[in-house]
C-alpha positions in Angstrom: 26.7 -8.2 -8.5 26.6 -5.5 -6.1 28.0 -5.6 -2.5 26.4 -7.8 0.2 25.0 -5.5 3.1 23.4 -5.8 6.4 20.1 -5.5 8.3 19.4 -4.3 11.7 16.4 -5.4 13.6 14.3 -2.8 15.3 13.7 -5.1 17.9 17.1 -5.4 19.3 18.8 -2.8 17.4 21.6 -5.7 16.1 22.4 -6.9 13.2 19.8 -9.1 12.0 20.9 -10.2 8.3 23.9 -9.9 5.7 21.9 -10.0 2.2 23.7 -10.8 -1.4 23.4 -7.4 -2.9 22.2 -7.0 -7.0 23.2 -4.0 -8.9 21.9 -2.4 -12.0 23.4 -5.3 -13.9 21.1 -7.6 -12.4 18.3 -5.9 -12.4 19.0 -5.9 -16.5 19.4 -9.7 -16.5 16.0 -9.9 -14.1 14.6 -8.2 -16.9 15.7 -10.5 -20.0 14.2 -13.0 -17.9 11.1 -11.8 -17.0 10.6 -10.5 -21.2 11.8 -14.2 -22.1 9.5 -16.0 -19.7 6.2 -13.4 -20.6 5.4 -15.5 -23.9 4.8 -18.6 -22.0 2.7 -17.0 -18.8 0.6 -14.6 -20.6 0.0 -17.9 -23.5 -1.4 -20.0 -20.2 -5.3 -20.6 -19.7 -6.9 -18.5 -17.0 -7.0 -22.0 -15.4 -3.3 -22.6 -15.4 -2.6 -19.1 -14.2 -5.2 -19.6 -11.3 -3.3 -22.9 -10.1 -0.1 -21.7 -9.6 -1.1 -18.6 -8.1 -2.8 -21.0 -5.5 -0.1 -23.1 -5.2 2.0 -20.1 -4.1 -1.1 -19.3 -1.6 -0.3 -23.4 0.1 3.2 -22.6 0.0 3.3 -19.7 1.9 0.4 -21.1 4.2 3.0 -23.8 5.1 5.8 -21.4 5.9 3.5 -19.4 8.6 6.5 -20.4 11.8 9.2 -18.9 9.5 7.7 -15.8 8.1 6.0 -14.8 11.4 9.5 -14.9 12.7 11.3 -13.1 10.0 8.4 -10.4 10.4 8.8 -9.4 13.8 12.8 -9.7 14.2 13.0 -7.4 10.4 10.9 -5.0 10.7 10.0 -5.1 14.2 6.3 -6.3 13.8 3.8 -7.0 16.8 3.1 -10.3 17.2 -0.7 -9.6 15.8 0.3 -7.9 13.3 2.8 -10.3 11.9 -0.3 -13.0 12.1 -2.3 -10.8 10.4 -0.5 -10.6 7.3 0.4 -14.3 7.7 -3.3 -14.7 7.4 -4.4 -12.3 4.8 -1.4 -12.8 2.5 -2.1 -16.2 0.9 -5.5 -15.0 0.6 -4.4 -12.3 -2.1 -3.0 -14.9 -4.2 -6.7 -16.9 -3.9 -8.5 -13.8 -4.6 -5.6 -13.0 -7.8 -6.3 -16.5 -8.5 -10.2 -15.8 -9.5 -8.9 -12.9 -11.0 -7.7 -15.0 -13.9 -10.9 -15.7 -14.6 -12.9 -12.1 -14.8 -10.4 -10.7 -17.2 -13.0 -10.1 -19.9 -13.6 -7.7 -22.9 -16.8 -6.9 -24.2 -18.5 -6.2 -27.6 -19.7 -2.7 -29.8 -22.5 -2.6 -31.7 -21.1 -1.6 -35.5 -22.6 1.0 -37.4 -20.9 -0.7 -40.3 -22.1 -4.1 -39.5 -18.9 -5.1 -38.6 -18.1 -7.6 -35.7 -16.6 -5.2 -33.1 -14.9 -6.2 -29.8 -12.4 -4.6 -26.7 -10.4 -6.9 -25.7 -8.1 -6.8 -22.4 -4.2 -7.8 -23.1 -1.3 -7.8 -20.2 1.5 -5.1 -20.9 4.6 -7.6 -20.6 6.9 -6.9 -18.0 6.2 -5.3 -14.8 8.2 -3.3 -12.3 7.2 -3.3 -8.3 8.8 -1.8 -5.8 7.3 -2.2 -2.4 7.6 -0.9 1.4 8.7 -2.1 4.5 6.3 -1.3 7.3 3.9 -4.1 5.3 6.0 -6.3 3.4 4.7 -9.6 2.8 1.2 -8.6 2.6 2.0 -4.6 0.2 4.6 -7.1 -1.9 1.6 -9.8 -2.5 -1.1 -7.6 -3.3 0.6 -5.8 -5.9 2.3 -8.7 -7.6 0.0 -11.2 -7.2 -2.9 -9.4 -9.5 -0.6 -8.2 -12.1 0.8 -11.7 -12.5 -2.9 -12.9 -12.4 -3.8 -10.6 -15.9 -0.3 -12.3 -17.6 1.8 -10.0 -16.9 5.6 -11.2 -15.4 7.6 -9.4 -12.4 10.3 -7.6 -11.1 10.1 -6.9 -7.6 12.6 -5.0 -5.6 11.3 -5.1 -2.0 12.5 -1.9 0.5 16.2 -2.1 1.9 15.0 -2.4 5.3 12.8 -5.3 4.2 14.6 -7.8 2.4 13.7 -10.4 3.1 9.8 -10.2 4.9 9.2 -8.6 1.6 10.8 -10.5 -1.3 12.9 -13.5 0.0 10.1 -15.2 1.6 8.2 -14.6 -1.9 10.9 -16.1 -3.9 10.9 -19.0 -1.7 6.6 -19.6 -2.1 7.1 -19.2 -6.0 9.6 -21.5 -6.3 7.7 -23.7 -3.9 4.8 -23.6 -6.4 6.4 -24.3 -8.6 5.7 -21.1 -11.1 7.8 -21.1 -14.6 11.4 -19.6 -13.9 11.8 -15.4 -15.1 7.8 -15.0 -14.1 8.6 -13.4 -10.9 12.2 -11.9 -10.1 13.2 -10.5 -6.9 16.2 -8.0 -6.6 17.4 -7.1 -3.0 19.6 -4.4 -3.3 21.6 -1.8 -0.5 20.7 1.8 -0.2 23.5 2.3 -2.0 22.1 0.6 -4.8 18.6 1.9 -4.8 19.3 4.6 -7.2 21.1 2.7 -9.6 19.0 -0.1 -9.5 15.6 1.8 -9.5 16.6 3.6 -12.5 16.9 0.5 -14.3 13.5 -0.8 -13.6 12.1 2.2 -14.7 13.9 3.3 -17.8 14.9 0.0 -19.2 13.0 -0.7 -22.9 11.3 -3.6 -21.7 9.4 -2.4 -18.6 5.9 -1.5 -19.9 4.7 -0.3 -16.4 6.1 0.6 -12.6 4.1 0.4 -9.3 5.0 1.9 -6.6 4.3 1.8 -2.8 6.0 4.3 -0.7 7.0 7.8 0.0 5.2 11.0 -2.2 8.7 12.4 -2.5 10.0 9.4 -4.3 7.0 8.4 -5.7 6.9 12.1 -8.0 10.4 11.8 -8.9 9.4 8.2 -10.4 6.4 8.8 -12.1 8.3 12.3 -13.1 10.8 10.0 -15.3 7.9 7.2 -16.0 6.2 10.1 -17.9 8.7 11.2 -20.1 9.1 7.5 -21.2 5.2 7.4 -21.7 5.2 4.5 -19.4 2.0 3.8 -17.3 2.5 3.8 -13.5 0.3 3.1 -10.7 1.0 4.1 -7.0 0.1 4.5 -3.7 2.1 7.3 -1.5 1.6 9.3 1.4 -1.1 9.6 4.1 -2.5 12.6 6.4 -5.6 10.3 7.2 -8.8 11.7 9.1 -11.5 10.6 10.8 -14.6 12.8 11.3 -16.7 12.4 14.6 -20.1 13.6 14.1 -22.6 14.6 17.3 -24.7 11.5 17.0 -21.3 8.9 16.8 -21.5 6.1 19.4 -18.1 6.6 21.4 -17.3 3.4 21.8 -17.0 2.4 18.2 -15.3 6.0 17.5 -12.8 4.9 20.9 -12.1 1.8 19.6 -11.6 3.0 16.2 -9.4 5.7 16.6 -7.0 3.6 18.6 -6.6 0.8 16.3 -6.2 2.8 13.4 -4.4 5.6 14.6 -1.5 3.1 16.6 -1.8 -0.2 15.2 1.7 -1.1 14.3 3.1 2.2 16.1 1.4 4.2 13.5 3.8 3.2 10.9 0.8 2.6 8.2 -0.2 4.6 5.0 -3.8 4.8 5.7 -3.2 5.2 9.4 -5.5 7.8 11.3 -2.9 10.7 11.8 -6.2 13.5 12.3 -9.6 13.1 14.4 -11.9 16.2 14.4 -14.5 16.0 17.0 -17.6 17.5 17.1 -17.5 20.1 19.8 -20.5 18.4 21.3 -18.7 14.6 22.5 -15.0 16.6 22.6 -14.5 16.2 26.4 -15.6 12.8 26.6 -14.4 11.5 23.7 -11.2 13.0 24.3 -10.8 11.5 27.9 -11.3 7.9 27.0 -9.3 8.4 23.6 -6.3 9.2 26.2 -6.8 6.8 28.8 -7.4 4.0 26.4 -4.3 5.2 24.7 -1.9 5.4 27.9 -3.3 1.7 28.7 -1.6 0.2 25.5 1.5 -2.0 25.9 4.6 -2.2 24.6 8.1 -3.8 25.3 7.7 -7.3 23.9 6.7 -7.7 20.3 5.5 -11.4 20.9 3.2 -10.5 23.9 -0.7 -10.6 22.0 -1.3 -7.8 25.0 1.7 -5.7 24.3 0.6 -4.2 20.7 2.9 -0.9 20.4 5.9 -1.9 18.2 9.4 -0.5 18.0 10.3 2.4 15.0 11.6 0.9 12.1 15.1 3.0 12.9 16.2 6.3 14.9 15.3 8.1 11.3 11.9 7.2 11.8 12.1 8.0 15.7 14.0 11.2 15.1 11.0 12.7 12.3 8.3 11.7 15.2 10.2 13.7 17.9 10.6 16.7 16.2 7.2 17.1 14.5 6.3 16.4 18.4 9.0 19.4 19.7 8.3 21.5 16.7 4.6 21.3 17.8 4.7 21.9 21.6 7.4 25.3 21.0 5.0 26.2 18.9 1.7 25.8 21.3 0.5 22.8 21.0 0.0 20.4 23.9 0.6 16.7 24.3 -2.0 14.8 26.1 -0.7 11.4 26.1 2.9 10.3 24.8 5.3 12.9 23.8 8.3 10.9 24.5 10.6 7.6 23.5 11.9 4.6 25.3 15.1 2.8 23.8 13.4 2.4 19.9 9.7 2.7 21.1 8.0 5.8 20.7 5.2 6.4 23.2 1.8 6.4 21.6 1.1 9.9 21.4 -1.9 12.6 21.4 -1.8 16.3 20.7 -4.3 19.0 20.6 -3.3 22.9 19.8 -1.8 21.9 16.3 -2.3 24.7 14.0 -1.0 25.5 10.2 2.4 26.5 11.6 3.4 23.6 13.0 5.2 20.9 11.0 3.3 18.2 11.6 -0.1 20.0 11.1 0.3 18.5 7.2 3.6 16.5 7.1 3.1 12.8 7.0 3.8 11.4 10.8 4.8 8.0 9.9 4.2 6.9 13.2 2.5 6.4 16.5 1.6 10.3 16.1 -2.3 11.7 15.7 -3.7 14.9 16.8 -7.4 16.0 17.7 -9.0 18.6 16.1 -12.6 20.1 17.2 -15.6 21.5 14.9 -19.3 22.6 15.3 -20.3 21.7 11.7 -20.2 19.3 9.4 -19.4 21.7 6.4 -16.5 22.9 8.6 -14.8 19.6 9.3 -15.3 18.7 5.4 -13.6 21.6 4.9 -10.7 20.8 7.0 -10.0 17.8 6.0 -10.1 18.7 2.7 -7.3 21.2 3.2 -4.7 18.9 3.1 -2.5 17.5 0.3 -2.9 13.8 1.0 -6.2 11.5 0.5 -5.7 8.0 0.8 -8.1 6.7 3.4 -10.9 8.5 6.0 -13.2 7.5 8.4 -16.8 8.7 9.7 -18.4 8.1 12.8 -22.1 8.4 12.9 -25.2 6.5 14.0 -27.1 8.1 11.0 -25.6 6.2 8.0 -27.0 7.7 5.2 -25.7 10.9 6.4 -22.1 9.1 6.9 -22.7 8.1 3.2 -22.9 11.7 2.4 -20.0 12.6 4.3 -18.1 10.1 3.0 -19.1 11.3 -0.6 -17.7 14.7 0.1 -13.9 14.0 1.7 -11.4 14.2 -0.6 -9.7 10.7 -0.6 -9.5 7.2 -2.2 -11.3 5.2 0.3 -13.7 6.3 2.9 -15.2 3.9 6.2 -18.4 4.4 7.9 -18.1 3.3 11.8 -14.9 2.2 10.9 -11.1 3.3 11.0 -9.4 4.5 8.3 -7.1 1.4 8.3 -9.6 -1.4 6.2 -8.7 -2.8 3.0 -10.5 -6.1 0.9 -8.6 -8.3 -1.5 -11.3 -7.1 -5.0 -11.7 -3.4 -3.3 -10.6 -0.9 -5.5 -7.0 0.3 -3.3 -5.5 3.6 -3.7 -5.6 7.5 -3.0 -5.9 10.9 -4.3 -4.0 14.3 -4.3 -0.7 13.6 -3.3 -1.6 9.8 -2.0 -1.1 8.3 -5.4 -2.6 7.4 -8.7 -4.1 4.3 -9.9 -5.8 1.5 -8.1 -5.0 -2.3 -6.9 -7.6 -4.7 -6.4 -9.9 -6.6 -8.4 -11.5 -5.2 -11.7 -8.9 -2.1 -11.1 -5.8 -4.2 -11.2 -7.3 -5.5 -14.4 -7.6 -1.6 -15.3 -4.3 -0.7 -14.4 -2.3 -3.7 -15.5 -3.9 -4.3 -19.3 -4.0 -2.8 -22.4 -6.7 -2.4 -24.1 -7.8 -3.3 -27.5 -10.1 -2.6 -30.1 -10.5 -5.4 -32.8 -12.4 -5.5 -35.6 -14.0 -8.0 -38.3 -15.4 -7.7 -41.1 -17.2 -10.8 -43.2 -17.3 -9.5 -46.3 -15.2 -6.9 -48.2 -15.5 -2.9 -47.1 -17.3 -0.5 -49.8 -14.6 2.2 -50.0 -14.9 5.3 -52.2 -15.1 4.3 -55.9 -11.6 6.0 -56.4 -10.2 3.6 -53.8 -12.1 0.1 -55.5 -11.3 -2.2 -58.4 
């Protein structure tokens, strides 16, 4: 058992709750669970699977109060953001539910007359570790469509996130009822990550990792996951654009940019962290951008009109700051923000940034974007494109066969038309590119990235082998 340790709520800046600690001990015993108890899940009917996935979706429906709570005073949620994943969570376990059902293989035609079929198995035992600046809804949509193709879990939620992003989970499957050693949870300390992590990556009976989080950690895991031949899926870092063309309607590329480039303080993989204008709409655009920026509350976390949220921590705060310091030494100027209140950084705007400047291609994992402006289309494909990330991107254009084609050209995962860059559906194919990740979750991709496939064969009568080889 490893030592009990403590939370601290960004929202105060207290202690908010002591956890029981695991260790790489338990993490090993998780495991013998999970490998005993993947006989008996993956040996269910598509229809058995599909109940208790619902039934997990009713539990968690009736626990809305408690887990809006735990989401605000953990992590330091807004009020609107903790309904919102109160609302779309149970609704990835309805989706994984119908999942069940579309896990299908398909036939060959034989050129030796033989009857010749694919079919889709689960891998066995699963490892997921998960974020904390979306940890109901990341933890869900990642466990609830690998347990949906028969596979079981280990989940070890962030250490800032304990409990938003595992506890409340345990709770709902137990709720439901689900077979015990399906779906494991293992809150550990920082101190433990390490030790722990190692475990649920190297250990014999893992057949695959996913992974939700930082580039930095997610290289160093797939680096070891490699050498093991072991299949991993994951979704890092984000340097997210959106691309104003001349003909874009500024009040859906206004409202747009806000949202995605502040809701939940910026603190959001597929957050808009890059806008280039077209030189065209870059005064006016740029004015209301501001102005509706320097509007938006903070303060209160349950007030539906105050939507800024605290930092997760001063760690968070302090990488904002000096991206934000670095920049403005270096030239660039600040046009709304620029500056912190207790553990709320001020949503903030900069134009100026250049390729010298750390946060010109650094991940600003928070309430951080800057405005860039262009005067062709080629040239802000190009820009964007420079960068090592490509998770999510955006296009703003009245012409919409022309944002298809723009959308076609950026280098990323997922791409919105008149849209943010912050959109996701349950069955859409998730995930990035470059230095965002590898693999996808969601619908026929979780099926993809969570199966094995395999070829089978029959034949009715015996084979005519070379005469050597025959009786």
């Amino acid at each position: 058992m490893g030592e009990n340790f403590e939370t601290t709520s960004p929202v105060t800046n207290k202690p908010f709750a002591t956890v029981i600690g695991c260790d790489a001990e338990d993490a090993r015993a998780a495991i013998k669970a999970a490998k005993t108890a993947f006989p008996l899940w993956s040996g269910l009917s598509a229809e058995e699977r599909s109940h208790y996935l619902i039934k997990v979706a009713e539990a968690l429906e009736e626990m809305v109060e408690e887990i809006e709570d735990i989401l605000i005073d953990e992590v330091g949620s807004w009020i609107g953001k903790a309904k919102f994943e109160c609302l779309t969570t149970p609704k990835l376990f309805r989706a994984a539910a119908d999942l069940t059902k579309t896990v299908k293989g398909y036939e060959l035609v034989s050129p030796a007359g033989k009857k010749s079929m694919v079919v889709k198995e689960p891998m066995g035992v699963v490892s997921v570790i998960t974020p904390w600046n979306m940890p109901l809804n990341l933890s869900s949509r990642t466990t609830s469509s690998i347990l949906a193709v028969g596979n079981t879990v280990i989940l070890k939620p962030a250490e800032l996130s304990p409990l938003s992003g595992g506890w409340v989970l345990a709770k709902a499957f137990e709720k439901a009822g689900v077979p015990k050693g399906v779906f494991n949870v293992l809150l550990c300390s920082k101190q433990n990550v390490e030790k722990v992590g190692d475990v649920m990556v190297t250990d014999p009976s893992i057949k695959a990792i996913s992974f939700t989080g930082s580039t930095g950690v997610g290289k160093h895991i797939a680096a070891k996951a490699g050498s093991l031949l072991k299949k991993v899926s994951m979704e890092l870092g984000g340097k997210d654009a959106m691309i104003i063309l001349d003909d874009a309607d500024l009040d859906i590329a206004v409202n747009a940019a806000v949202f995605a480039s502040f809701n939940h303080s910026g603190q959001i993989c597929m957050g808009t962290k890059r806008i280039y204008v077209h030189e065209k709409l870059t005064t006016e655009f740029t004015d209301r951008f501001v102005a509706k920026t320097k509007k938006l509350g903070y303060g209160d976390v349950r007030d539906l009109n105050k939507p800024i949220a605290p930092l997760i921590n001063e760690t968070q705060i302090r990488k904002i700051d000096e991206q934000v310091i670095d920049a403005v030494a270096k030239g660039a100027t600040v046009l709304a923000g620029g500056k912190r209140d207790g553990m709320y950084y001020l949503p903030t705007i900069l134009t100026g940034v250049t390729s010298n400047m750390s946060t010109f291609d650094e991940e600003a994992f928070g309430p951080l974007v800057s405005i860039y402006v262009f005067s062709t289309i080629e040239e802000a494909i190009d820009q964007v494109n420079a960068s090592k990330y490509g998770l999510s991107g955006a296009v703003i254009t009245k012409d919409t066969v022309k944002g298809y084609e723009v959308a076609r050209k950026i280098e990323s995962g997922m791409c919105h038309v008149n849209d943010g860059t912050i959109y996701a559906e349950a069955l859409a194919p998730f995930g990035g590119v470059k230095n965002s990740g590898i693999g996808r979750y969601g619908g026929q991709a979780s099926i993809d990235s969570f199966t094995t496939t395999k070829w089978i064969t029959i034949a009715d009568k015996g084979i005519q082998y070379p005469p050597a080889f025959m009786e």
